[in-house]
C-alpha positions as CSV (number, residue, x, y, z in Angstrom):
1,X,0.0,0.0,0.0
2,X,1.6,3.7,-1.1
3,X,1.6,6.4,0.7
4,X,-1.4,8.0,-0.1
5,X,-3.5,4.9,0.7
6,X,-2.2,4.6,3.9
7,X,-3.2,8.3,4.5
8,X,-6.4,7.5,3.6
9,X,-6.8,4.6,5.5
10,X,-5.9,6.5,8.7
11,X,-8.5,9.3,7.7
12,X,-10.6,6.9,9.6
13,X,-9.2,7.0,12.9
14,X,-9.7,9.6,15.9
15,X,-8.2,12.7,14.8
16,X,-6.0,12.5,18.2
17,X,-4.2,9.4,17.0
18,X,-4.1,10.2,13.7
19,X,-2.2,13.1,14.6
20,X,0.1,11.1,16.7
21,X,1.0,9.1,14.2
22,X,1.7,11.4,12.0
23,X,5.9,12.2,11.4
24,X,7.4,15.5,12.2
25,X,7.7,16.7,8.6
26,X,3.8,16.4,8.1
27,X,3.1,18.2,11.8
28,X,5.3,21.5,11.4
29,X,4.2,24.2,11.2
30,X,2.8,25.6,7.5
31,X,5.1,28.0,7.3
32,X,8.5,25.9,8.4
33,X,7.9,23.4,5.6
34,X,7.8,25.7,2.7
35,X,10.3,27.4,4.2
36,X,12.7,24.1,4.3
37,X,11.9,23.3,1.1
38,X,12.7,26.3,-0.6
39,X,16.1,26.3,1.2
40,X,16.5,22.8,-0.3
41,X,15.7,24.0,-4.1
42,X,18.1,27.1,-3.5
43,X,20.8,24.5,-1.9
44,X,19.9,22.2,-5.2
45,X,20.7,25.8,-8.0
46,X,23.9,27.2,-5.8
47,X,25.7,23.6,-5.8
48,X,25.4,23.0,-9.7
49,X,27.2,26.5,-10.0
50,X,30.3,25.3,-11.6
51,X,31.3,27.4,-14.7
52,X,35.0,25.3,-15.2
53,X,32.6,22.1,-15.6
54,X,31.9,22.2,-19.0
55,X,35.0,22.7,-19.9
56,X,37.5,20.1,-17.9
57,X,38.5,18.0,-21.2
58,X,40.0,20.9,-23.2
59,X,42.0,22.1,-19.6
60,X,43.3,18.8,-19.1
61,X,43.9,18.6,-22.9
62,X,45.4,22.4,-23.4
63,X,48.7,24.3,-22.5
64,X,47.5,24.0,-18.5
65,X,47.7,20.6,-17.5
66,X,49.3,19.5,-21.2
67,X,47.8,15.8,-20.9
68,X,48.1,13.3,-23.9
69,X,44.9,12.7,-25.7
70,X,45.4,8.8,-24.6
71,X,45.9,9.4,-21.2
72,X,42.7,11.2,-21.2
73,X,40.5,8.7,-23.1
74,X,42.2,5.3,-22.2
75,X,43.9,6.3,-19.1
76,X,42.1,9.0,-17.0
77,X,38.6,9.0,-17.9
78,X,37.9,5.1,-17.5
79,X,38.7,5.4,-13.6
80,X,34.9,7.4,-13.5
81,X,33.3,4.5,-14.3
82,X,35.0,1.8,-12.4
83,X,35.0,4.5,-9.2
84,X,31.1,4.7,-9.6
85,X,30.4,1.2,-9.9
86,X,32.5,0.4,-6.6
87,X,31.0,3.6,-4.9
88,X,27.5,3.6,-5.7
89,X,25.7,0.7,-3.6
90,X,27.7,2.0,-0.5
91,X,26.1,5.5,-1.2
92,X,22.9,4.2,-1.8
93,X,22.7,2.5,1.1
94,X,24.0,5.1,3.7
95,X,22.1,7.7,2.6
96,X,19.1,6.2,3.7
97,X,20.9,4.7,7.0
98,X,22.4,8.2,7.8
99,X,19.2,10.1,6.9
100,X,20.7,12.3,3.9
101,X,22.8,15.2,5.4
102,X,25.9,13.5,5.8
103,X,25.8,12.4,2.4
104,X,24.8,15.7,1.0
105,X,28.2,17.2,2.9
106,X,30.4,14.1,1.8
107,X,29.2,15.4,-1.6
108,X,30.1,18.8,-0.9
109,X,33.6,17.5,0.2
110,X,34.0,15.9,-3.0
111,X,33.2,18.8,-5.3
112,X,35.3,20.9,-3.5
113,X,38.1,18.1,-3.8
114,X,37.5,17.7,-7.4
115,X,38.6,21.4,-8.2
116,X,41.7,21.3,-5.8
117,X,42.7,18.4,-7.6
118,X,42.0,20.3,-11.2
119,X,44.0,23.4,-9.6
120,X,46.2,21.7,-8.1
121,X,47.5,18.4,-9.3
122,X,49.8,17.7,-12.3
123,X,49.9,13.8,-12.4
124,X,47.9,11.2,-14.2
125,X,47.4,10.0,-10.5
126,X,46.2,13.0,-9.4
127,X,43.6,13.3,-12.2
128,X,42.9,9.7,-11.6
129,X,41.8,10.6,-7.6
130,X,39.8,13.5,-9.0
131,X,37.6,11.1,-11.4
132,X,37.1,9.2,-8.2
133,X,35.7,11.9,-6.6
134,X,33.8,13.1,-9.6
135,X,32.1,9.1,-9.2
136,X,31.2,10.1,-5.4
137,X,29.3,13.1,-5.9
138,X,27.5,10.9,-9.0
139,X,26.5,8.9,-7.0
140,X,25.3,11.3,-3.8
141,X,22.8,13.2,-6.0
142,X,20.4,10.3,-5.0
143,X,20.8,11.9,-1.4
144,X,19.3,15.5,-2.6
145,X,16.5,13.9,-4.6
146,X,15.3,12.1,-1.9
147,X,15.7,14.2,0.5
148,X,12.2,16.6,-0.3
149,X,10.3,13.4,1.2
150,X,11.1,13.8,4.2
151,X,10.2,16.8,4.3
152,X,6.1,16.6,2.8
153,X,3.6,15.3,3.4
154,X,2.5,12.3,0.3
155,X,0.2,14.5,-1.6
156,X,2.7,17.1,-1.5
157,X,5.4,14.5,-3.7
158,X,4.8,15.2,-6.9
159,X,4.8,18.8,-7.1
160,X,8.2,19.1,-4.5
161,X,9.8,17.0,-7.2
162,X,9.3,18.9,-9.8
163,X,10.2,22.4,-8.0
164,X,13.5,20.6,-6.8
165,X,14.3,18.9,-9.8
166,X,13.7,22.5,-11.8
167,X,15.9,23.6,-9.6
168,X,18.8,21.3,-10.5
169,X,18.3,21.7,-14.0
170,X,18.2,26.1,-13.7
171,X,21.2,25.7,-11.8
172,X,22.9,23.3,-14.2
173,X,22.1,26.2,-17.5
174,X,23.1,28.8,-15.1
175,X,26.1,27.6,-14.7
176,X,26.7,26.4,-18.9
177,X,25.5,30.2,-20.0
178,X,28.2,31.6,-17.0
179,X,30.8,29.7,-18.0
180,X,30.4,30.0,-21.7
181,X,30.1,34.0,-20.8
182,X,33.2,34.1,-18.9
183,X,35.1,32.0,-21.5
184,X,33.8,33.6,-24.9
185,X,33.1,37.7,-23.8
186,X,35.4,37.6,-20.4
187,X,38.3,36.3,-22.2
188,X,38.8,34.4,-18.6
189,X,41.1,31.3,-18.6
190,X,40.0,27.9,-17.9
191,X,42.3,27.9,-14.7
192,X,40.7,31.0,-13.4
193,X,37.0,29.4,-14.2
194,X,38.4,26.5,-11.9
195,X,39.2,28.7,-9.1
196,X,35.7,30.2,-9.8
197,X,34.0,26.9,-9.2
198,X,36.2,26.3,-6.5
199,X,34.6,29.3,-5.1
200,X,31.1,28.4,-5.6
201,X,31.4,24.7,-4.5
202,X,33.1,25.8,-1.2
203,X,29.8,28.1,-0.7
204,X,27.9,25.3,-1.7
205,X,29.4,23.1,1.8
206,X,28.1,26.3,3.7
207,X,24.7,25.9,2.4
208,X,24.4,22.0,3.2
209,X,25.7,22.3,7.0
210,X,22.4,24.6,7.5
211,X,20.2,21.6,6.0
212,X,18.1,20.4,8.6
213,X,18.9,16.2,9.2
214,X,15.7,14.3,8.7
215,X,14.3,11.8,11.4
216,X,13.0,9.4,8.9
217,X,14.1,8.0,5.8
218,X,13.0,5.6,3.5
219,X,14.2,2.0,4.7
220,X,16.4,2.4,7.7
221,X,14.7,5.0,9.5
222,X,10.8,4.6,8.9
223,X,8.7,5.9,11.2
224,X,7.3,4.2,13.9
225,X,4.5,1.7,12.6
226,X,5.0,2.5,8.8
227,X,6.8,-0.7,8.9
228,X,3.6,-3.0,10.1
229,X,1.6,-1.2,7.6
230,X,3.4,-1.1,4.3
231,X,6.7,-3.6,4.7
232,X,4.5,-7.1,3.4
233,X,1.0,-5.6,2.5
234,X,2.0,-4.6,-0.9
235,X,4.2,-7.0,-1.9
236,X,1.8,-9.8,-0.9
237,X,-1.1,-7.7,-3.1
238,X,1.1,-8.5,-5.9
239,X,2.0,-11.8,-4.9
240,X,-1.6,-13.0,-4.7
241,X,-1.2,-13.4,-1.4
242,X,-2.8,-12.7,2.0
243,X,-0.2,-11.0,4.4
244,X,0.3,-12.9,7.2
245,X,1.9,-12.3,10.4
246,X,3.8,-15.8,10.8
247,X,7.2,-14.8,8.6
248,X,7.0,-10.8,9.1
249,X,9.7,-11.2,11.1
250,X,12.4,-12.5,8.8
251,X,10.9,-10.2,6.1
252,X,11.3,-6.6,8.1
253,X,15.5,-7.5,7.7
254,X,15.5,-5.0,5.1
255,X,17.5,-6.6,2.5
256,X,15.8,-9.6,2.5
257,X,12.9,-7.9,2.0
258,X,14.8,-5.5,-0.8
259,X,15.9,-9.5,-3.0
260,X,12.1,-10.7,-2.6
261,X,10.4,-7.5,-3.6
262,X,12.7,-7.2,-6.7
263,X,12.1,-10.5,-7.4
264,X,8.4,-9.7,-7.2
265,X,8.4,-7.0,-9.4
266,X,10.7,-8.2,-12.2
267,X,7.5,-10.4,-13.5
268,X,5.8,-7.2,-14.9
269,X,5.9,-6.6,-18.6
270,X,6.1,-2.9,-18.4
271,X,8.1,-2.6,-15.4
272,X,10.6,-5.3,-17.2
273,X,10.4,-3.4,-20.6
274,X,11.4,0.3,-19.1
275,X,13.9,-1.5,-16.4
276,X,15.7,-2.9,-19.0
277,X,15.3,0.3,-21.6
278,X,17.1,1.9,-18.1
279,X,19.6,-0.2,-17.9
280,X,20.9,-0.7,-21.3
281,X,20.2,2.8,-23.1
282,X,21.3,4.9,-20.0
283,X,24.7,3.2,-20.0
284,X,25.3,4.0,-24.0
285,X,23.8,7.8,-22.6
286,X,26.5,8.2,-20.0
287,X,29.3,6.7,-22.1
288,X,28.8,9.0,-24.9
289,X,28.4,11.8,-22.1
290,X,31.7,11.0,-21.3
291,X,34.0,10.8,-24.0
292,X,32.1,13.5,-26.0
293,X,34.1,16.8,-25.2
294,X,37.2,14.6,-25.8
295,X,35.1,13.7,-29.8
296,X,34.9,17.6,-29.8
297,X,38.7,18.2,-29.7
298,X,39.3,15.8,-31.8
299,X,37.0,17.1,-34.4
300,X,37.8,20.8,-33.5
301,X,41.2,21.5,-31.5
302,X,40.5,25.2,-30.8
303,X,43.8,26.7,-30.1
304,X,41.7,30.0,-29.0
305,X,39.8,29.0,-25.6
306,X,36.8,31.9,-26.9
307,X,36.2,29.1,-29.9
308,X,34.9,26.7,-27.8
309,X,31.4,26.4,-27.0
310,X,31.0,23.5,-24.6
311,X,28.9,25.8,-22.1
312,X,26.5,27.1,-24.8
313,X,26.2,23.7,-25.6
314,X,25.6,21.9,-22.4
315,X,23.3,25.0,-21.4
316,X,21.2,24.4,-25.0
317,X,21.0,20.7,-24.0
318,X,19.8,20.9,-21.0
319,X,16.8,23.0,-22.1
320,X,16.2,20.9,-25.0
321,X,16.0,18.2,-22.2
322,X,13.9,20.1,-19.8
323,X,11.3,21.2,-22.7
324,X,11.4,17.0,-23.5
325,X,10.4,16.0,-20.5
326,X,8.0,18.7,-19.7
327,X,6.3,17.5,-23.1
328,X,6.3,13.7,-22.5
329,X,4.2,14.3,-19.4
330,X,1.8,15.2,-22.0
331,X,2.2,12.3,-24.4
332,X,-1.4,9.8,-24.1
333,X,-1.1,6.3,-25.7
334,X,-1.6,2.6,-25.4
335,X,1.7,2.2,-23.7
336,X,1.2,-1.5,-23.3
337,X,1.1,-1.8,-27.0
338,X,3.1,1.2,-28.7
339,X,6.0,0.9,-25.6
340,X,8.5,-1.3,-27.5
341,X,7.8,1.0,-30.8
342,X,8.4,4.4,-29.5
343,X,11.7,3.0,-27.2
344,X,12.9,1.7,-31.1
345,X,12.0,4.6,-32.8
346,X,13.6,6.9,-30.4
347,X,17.3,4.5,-30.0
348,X,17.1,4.3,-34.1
349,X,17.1,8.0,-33.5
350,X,19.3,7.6,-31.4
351,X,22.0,5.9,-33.2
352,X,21.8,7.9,-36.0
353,X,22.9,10.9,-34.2
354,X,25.6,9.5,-32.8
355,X,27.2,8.2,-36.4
356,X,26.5,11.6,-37.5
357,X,28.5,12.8,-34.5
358,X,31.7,10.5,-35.2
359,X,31.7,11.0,-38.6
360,X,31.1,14.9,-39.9
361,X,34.0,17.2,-39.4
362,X,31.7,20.1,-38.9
363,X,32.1,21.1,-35.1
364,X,28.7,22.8,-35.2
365,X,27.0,19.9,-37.1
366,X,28.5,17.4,-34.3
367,X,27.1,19.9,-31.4
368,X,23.6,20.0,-32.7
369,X,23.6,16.0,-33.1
370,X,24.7,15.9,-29.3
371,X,22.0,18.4,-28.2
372,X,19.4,16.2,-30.0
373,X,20.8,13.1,-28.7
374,X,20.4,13.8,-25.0
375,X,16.9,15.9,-25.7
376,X,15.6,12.4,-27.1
377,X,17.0,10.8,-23.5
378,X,15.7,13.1,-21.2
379,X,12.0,12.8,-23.5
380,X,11.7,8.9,-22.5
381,X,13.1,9.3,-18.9
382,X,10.1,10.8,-17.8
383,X,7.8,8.5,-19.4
384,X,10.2,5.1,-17.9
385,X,9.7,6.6,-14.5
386,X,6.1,7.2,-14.7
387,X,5.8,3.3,-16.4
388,X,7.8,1.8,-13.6
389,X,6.3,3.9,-10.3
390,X,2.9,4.1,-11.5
391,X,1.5,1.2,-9.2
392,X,5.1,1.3,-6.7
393,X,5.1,3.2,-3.1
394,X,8.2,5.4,-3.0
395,X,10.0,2.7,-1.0
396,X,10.1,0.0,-4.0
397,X,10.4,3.1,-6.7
398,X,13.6,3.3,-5.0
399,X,14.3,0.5,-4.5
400,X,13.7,-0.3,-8.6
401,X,15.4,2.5,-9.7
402,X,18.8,2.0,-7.4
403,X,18.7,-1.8,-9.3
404,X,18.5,-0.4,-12.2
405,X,21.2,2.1,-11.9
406,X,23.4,-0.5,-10.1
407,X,23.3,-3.1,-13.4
408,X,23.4,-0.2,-15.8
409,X,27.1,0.8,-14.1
410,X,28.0,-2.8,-14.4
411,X,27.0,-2.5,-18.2
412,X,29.3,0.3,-18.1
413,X,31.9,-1.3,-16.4
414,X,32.1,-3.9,-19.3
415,X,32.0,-2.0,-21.9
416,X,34.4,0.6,-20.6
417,X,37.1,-2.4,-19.3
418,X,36.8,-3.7,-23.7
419,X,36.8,-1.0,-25.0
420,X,38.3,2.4,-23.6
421,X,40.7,1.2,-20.6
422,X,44.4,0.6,-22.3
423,X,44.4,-3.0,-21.0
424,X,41.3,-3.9,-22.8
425,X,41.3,-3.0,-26.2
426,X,42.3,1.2,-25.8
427,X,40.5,2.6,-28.5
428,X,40.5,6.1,-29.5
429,X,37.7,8.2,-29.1
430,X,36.2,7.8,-32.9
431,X,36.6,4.1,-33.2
432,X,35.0,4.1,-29.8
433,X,31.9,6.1,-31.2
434,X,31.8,3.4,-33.7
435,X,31.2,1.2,-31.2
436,X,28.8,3.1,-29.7
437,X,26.8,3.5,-33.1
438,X,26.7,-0.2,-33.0
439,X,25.6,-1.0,-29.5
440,X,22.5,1.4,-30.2
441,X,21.7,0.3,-33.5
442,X,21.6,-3.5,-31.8
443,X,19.0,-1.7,-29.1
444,X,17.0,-0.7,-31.7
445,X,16.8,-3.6,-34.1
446,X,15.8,-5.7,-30.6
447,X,12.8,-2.8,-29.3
448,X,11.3,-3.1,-33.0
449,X,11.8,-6.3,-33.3
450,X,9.7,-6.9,-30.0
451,X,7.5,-4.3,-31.4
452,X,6.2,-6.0,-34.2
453,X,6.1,-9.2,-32.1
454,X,3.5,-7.6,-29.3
455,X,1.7,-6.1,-32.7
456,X,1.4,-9.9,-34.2
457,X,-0.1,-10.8,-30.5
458,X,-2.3,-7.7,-30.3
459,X,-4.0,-8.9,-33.9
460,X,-3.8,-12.4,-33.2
461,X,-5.4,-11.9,-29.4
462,X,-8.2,-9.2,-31.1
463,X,-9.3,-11.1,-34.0
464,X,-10.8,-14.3,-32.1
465,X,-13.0,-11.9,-29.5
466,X,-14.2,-9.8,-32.8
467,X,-15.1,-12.6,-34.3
468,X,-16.7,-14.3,-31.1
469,X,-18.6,-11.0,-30.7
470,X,-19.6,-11.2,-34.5
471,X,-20.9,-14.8,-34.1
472,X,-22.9,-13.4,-31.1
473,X,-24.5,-11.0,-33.0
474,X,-25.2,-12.9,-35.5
475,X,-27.4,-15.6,-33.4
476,X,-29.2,-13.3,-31.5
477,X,-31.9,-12.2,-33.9
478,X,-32.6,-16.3,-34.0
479,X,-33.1,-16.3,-30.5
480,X,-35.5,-13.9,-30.4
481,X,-39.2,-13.9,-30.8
482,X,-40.4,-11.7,-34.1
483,X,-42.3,-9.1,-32.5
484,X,-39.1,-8.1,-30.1
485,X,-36.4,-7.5,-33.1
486,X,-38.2,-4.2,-33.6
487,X,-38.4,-3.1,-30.4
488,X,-34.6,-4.6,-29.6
489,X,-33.5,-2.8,-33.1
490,X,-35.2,0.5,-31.6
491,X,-33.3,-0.2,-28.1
492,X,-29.9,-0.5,-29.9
């Protein structure tokens, strides 16, 4: 049972109890909750204020730092993924045992590490550390976007969401248009735009020591009684069964409970379809995210820093991908039939783009491609999270999503250990963009396949109960006394 059912079930009891039961967050005052939560949106824009972001590949690649092209691709770069991988279940987990806040500052501590590193360090080793700190704050952000439940009451969720994720995402094309600014009109080096971040990060460390620490979280930490309520009765609804009391006992262990719920849930069609489209097309997304800049040099080595435009571009991406996801909230179809066609459609797209990418030598060509290509992302993201939390609570929405995540890194992992690391097979970054093209043009040739296949079913499944109803029709005037067919024809 979600939240919002259990809300309404205890709309039933004496309003004295009800009250009592109630958490903290849902008790404070009117006034101290919207006042928390726009602290945590303006906590959210201040810490994605960093202007040198955009533009780390062509500083580690110019006069600063003076790094090799194949240390950067097959030797520094790589150490992100495997970082994340080894990083990201830990995370995941104590964020929800250490209610938030001291994740959100061990983020803070790793942003501001990342850009002592940049300013600071002149080894492959040193850039090595400051990709594994780059994987730590990856993987934190889980800690700020679920942070605003603790903090609202259920109905509340869905618009706190989107003001805290709009947040994130003004604060990301702030930062892009500021950075592009200083670089193209300022004339400011990317060394000083470092020490600017620096700056703003640091601030940002202030901001999250002022965040107030939850009392409750999502697993860990549930408030007192949510446990008996929600921890077997939803998963037994899907299970068919009854939610007893005899085994509750080896079932609140939480992950125990975490293996048999996804086992549960991994025998629903959509929730299968969009978990894998999650696990297999994000990890192509974040690969491509992050050998792109590194494509861009190659394509265009800019000996002028005010010719590059990675700042213009990432902030033109991300309102392409803000304007895509605002309009797939709009988009009303048969997913259970047309799922597998859009996800093939869109990863045909998809691949496309990214051959167009490796292969033109037109910087402003390959810019537009990778502004299309995440746009077309962030348009089915919304759409997989509505398909796969549609019937969940928040607790296995989680729980779903932090799978997901976990195997697409793994996927990654793989891919990255083959292909980029120099003890796999150390391609450069075009022949690796080959291998990209290929890996999505597989995706899509799978989704359509499948799509045609449900199709096949669809007819096969429709044509027997429109010919059943046919049949039906067809006997009934035979059945019927004479002087009713008028008065049945009349009725019809």
């Amino acid at each position: 049972m979600d939240g919002l059912q259990r809300c309404r079930a205890g709309g039933t009891m004496p309003k004295k109890d009800d009250d009592a039961k109630k958490p903290a967050s849902e008790t404070l005052p009117d006034q101290r909750w919207k006042l928390q939560v726009f602290y945590l949106c303006f906590y959210g824009f201040m810490t994605q204020i960093r202007p040198g972001e955009s533009f780390i590949t062509p500083y580690l690649l110019g006069a600063d730092k003076n790094f090799t092209q194949p240390e950067v691709t097959n030797v520094i770069t790589p150490v992100l993924t495997y970082s994340y991988m080894a990083v990201l279940v830990p995370i995941f987990l104590l964020t929800d045992y250490l209610r938030y806040k001291p994740v959100l500052v061990l983020q803070s501590l790793s942003h501001i590490s990342i850009w002592l590193l940049l300013v600071l360090g002149t080894s492959v080793l040193a850039m090595q550390l400051m990709e594994f700190f780059y994987s730590i704050t990856m993987a934190a952000r889980i800690a700020y976007s679920s942070y605003i439940f603790s903090l609202v009451t259920p109905s509340r969720y869905q618009r706190m969401a989107s003001y805290s994720r709009s947040a994130v995402l003004l604060g990301v094309f702030t930062s892009s248009v500021l950075g592009q600014l200083c670089v193209t009109l300022g004339g400011v080096s990317f060394l000083t735009l470092n020490y600017i971040s620096l700056g703003f990060v640091s601030f940002g460390l202030i901001l999250t020591l002022f965040l107030e620490r939850p009392r409750r979280s999502l697993f860990f930490n549930r408030p007192e009684g949510a446990a008996d309520e929600a921890a077997p009765a939803e998963l037994d609804e899907m299970a068919g069964g009854g939610g007893g009391g005899g085994t509750r006992g080896w079932r609140e262990v939480v992950l125990c409970r975490m293996l048999r719920e996804v086992g549960v849930l991994a025998r629903q069609p959509q929730l299968r379809l969009w978990s894998l489209w999650w696990v297999f097309n994000s990890a192509g997304y974040y690969l491509m995210l992050y050998y792109v800049q590194i494509l861009w040099n190659e394509i265009y080595p800019a000996t002028d820093k005010r010719q590059v435009y990675n700042g213009g571009v990432d902030a033109a991406s991300t309102l392409l991908g803000a304007g895509a996801s605002f309009a797939a909230g709009y988009v009303k179809i048969h997913w259970a039939l047309w799922s597998e066609l859009v996800i093939g459609v869109v990863t045909a797209f998809q691949a496309g783009l990214l051959l167009l990418m490796n292969t033109t030598s037109n910087i402003w060509l390959c810019y537009t491609a990778y502004v299309l290509f995440r746009g077309s992302y962030q348009f089915l993201v919304p759409i997989a999270i509505f398909q796969i939390a549609t019937s969940l609570s928040k607790e296995l929405c989680a729980l779903v999503f932090g799978v997901n995540t976990f195997f697409a890194t793994v996927l990654k992992t793989i891919i990255t250990i083959i292909v980029a690391d120099r003890r796999g097979l150390g391609l450069s970054v075009h022949p690796q963009f080959y291998v990209y093209f290929g890996y999505f043009t597989l995706l899509a040739v799978t989704y359509l396949l499948s799509a045609v296949s449900v199709g096949i079913r669809h007819s096969r499944h429709k044509q027997p109960a429109e010919q059943a109803l046919a049949k039906e029709l067809c006997q009934l005037p035979a059945e019927v006394p004479a002087p009713e067919k008028s008065l049945e024809a009349g009725a019809v």
